[in-house]
Structure formats: C-alpha cells, structure tokens
C-alpha positions in Angstrom: 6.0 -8.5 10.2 5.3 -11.4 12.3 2.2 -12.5 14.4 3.9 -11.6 18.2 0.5 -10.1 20.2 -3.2 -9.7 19.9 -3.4 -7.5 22.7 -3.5 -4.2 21.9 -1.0 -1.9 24.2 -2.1 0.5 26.5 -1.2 3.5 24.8 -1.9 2.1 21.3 -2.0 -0.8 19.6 1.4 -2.0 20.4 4.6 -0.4 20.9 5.6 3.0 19.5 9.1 3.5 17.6 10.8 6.7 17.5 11.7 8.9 14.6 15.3 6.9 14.1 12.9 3.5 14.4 10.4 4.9 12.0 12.3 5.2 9.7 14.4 1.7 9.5 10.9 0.4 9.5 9.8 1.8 6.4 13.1 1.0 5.1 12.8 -2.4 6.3 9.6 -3.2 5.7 8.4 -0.9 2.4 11.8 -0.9 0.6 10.6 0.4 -2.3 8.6 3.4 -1.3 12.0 3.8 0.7 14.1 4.0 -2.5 11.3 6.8 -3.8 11.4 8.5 -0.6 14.7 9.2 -1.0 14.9 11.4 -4.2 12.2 13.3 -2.3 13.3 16.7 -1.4 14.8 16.5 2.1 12.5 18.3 4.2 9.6 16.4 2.9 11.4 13.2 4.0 9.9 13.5 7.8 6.5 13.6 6.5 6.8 11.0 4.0 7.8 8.7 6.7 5.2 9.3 9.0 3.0 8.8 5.9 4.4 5.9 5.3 4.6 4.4 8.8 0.8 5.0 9.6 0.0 3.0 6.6 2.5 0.2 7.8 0.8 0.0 11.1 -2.6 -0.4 9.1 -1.2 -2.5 6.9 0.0 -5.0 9.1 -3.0 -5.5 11.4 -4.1 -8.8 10.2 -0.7 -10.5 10.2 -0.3 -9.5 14.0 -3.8 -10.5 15.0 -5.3 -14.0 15.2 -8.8 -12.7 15.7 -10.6 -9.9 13.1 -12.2 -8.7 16.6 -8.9 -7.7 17.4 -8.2 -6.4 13.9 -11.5 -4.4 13.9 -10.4 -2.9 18.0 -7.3 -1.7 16.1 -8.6 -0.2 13.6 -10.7 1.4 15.7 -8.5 2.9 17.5 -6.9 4.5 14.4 -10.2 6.1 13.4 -10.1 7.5 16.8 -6.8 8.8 16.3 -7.8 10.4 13.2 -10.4 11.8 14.4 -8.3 13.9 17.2 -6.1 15.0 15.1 -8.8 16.7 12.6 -10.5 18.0 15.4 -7.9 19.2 17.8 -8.8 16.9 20.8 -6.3 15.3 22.8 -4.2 13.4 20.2 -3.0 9.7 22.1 0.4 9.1 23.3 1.7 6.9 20.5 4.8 8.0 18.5 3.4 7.1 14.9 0.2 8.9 15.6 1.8 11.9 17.1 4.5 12.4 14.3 1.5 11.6 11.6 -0.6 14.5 13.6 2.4 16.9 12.7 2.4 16.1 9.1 -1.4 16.4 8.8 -1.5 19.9 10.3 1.9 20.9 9.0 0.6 19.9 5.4 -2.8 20.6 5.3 -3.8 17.4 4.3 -7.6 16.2 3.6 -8.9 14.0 6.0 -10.7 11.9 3.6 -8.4 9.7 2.4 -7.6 8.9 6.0 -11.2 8.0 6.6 -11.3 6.0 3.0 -8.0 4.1 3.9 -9.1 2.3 7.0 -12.8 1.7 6.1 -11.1 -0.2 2.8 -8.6 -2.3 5.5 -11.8 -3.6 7.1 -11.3 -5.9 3.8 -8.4 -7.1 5.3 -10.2 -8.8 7.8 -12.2 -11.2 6.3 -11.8 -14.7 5.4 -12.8 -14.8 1.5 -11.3 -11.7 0.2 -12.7 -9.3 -2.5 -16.0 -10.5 -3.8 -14.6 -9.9 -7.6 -12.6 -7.8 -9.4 -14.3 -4.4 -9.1 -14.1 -4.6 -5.3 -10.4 -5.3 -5.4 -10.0 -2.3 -7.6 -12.3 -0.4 -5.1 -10.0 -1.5 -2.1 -6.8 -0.7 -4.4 -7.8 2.9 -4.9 -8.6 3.6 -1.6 -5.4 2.0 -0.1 -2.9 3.0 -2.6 -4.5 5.5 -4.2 -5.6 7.4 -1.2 -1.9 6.9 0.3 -0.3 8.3 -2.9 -2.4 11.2 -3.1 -1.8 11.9 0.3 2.1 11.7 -0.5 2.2 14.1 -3.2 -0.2 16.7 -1.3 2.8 16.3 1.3 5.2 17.0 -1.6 3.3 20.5 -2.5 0.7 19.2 -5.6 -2.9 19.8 -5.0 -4.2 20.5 -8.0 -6.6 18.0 -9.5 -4.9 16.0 -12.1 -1.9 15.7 -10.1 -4.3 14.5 -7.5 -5.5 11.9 -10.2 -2.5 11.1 -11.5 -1.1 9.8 -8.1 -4.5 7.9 -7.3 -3.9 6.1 -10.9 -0.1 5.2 -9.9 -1.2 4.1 -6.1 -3.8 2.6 -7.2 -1.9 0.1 -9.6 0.6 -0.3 -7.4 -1.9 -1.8 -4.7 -3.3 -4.2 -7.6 0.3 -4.8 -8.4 1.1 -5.5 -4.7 -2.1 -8.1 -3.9 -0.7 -10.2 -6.7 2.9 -10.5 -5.6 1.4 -10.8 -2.1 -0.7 -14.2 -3.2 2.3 -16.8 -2.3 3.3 -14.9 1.7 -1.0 -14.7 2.4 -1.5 -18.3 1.2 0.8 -18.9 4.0 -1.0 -16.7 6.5 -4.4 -18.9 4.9 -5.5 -15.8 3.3 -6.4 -14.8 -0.4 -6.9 -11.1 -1.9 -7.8 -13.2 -5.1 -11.5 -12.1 -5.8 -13.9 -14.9 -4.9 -15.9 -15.1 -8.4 -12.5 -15.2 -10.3 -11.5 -18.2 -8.0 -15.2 -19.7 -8.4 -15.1 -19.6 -12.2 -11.6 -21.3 -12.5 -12.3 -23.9 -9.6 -9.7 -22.6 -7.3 -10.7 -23.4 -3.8 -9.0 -21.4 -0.9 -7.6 -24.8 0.5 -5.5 -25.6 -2.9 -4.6 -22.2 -2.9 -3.1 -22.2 0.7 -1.8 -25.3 0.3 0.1 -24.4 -3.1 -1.3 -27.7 -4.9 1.2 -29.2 -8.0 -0.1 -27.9 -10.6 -2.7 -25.1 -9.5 -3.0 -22.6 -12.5 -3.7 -19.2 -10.5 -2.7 -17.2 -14.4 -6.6 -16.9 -15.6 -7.3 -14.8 -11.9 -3.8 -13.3 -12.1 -3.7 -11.9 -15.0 -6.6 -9.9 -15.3 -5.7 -8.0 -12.2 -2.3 -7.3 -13.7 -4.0 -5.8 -16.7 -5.5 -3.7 -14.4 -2.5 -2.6 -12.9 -1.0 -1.9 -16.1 -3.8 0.5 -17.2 -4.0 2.2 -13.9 0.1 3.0 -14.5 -0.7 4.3 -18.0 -3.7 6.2 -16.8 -1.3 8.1 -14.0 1.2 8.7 -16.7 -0.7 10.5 -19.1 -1.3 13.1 -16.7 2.3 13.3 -15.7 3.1 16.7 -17.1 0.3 18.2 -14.6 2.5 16.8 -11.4 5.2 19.4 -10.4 8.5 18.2 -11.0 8.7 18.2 -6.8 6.3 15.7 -6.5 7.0 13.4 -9.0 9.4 11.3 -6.7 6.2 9.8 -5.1 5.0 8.1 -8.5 8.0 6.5 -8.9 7.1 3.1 -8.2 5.5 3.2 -12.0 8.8 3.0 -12.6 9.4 -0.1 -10.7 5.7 -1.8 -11.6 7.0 -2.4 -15.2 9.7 -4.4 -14.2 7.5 -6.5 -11.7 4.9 -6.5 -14.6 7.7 -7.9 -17.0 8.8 -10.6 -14.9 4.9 -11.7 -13.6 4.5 -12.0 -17.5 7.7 -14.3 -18.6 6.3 -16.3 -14.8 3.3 -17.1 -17.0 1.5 -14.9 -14.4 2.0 -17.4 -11.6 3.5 -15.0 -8.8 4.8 -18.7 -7.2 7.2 -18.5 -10.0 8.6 -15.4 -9.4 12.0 -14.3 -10.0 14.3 -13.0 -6.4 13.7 -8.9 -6.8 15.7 -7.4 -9.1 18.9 -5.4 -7.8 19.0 -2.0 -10.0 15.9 -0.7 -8.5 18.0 2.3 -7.0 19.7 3.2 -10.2 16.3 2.4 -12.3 14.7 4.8 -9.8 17.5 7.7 -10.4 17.6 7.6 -13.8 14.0 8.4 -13.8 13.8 10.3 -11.8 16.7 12.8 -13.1 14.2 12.5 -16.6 11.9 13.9 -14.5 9.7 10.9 -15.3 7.7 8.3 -13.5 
C-alpha cells in the first residue's frame, strides 16, 4: 500500500476492485489471513473476503492520505456505508461496500463491531499513537478482535464463548501486528508504541523514526508481546466451545507463536527481525487437520 491520492473518488474513496481483484488483494496484501482463509469451507470463502477487504480499505487509510482530514472524510464515508447497509437505504456504488452489504445480510452479522472497528481507526490518525498500554489493548480488541468475531459469525459460531474466544485470538493478533508494524510506520513517521511507555524509557518519536544506533525499543516491546501472548492463551482455552467449522479463522494463533518466538531470540527489537518464515502453509494445515488453533 502506497501513498498514490488524497482525494477521495467519486463513488468512494478510491477505486473499486472486483471480486477476482478482491481477492489478490487480500492475498497480496493480508497473506496470512489468506493462508487461513483457505482451509475455510468453500462457500464461506466469498464472505471472508469481503470481510477481509473492508478491513484492508480501513486499514490502509492513513498510508494513502497525507492529511488526517482526509483520513477522518474516509472514514466517514464508511460509517455512512454502514449505516445503509443496516438500514436498507440506498447502499453506494462501490464494489467492496456492495459485496460487504451481501455478506452482512446474507450472514446476519451484528453491526456493532462494524461501528467499534472504525471509531478505534480514528487512532490511526493521530500523530502520538496510544496514550499507553491499555488504550493499545483497547484499539487491538476492537480492530482485531471485532474483525475476528465478525469472521467466525460468518463461519456459523454465535454462541458466546466462541464469540470470546475469537475476540481473544484477534485481539492478540492486532497487538502482535502493531509490534511487527514499528520498523514500516517509523518510516511512514508514525508510532503505535504507547506514548507513556516511550516517555518512561526516553524514546522520542524522532530517534524512533530515524532508527538511531543503538535505540533499545525491547522495555516498550516486550510488554505488548506479553500481552499478545496471554490474549492467544486466553482464546485457546475456550477453543473446544468453537465449532470445528470455524476454527480456521483462529488460525493465526497458530502463526503468532512463531512470530512470538522469533521477536523473543530478536531480543524484542522488531528491527532485528528474521525474513518470514516459509512453512506457514504447512504449519497452518497441520493445525488445522488437529482441529486446533
């Protein structure tokens, strides 16, 4: 994802892709949810990628945007979009929003965590990041918690510990996520690091976007992967009350440990990170044929 506009198009905020397009985005672009996507049962897989696609185009409003006025217009015209679709007004002529309309009737799904999602990505917006730790948990749940419950709702589990369990596991996975994100955001001059973490171990935002020699990040990094981890062992406690159909979307637990492993032998400096590791699909399979997550 690239900074190419800040203009938002006329039918949407920029240009919409087709189903085939849709697709190779998520693939492209959320490789991993991709590779979980895939043991999915097949007739869930359209709904998954709309799923999955609405919460790329939200996710990627602030790297496409030089202004948060533009961010917040975009937004904006998401919550608008949501709110046709819940209420049965006219929905607008965008492909990702008329695909996601399909799944949201088609499924039944809640509109809350819509609502939740993009009030959270207002976060995304603004110059300093979280304000600490528990607001960074509060963004993570409603981000990737809110899109993982919303993917195993689509997958046929509604009761309320499956419902937690995914929130646990998307949650995590967020936390997991803004850590590994730290080096690409310096770049972008941004930060997810929470700002009292950063105060208390004199870490100003210019040393961190400038990747200073030797700038120890590990004291802030660390205690949002410990986080992480206990959100992933949270989820999985409760895995025996998600049906066996639905378990695909907490798969990325099984993915976190390996990303928690190597952020540990880095010394929890996500600058020092290993290139991704290549099993991911077989990890992901043998998993899932355990019926595990």
């Amino acid at each position: 994802m690239t900074a190419d506009s800040t203009k938002p198009a006329a039918n949407g905020p920029e240009a919409a892709p087709g189903a085939a397009e849709l697709a190779a985005q998520v693939q492209a672009l959320d490789p991993e949810r991709w590779l979980a996507l895939l043991l999915a049962p097949r007739a869930a897989q359209p709904d998954l990628v709309a799923l999955y696609g609405f919460n790329l185009e939200i996710a990627k409003i602030r790297e496409i945007t030089r202004e948060p006025l533009i961010g917040a217009m975009r937004l904006q015209w998401w919550r608008d979009a949501i709110e046709a679709i819940f209420t049965g007004a006219r929905i607008p002529h965008h492909g990702v929003a008329q695909k996601l309309a399909g799944t949201i009737r088609g499924r039944g799904l809640p509109r809350a965590p819509f609502d939740a999602l993009l009030d959270a990505r207002e976060l995304d917006l603004e110059l300093e990041g979280p304000a600490d730790l528990a607001a960074l948990e509060t963004y993570a749940a409603a981000t990737g918690g809110g899109l993982a419950e919303l993917a195993v709702r689509v997958l046929g589990a509604t009761e309320p510990p499956a419902i937690e369990a995914a929130r646990h596991i998307g949650t995590g996975w967020a936390l997991l996520g803004t850590v590994r994100a730290i080096p690409f955001l310096a770049t972008l001059q941004r930060t997810m690091l929470p700002a009292d973490l950063r105060r208390a171990h004199g870490v100003s935002t210019n040393a961190l976007f400038e990747g200073r020699a030797g700038l120890d990040v590990a004291p802030m990094v660390e205690p949002i992967a410990a986080r992480a981890r206990a959100s992933f062992e949270a989820g999985r406690a409760l895995r025996k009350a998600v049906p066996r159909r639905a378990r695909s979307a907490l798969l990325l637990a099984t993915l976190a440990d390996a990303h928690l492993a190597d952020l540990a032998r880095a010394g929890y400096d996500p600058f020092r990170l290993p290139e991704p590791r290549k099993d991911a699909a077989l990890r992901l399979g043998w998993r899932w044929l355990r019926g595990r997550f």
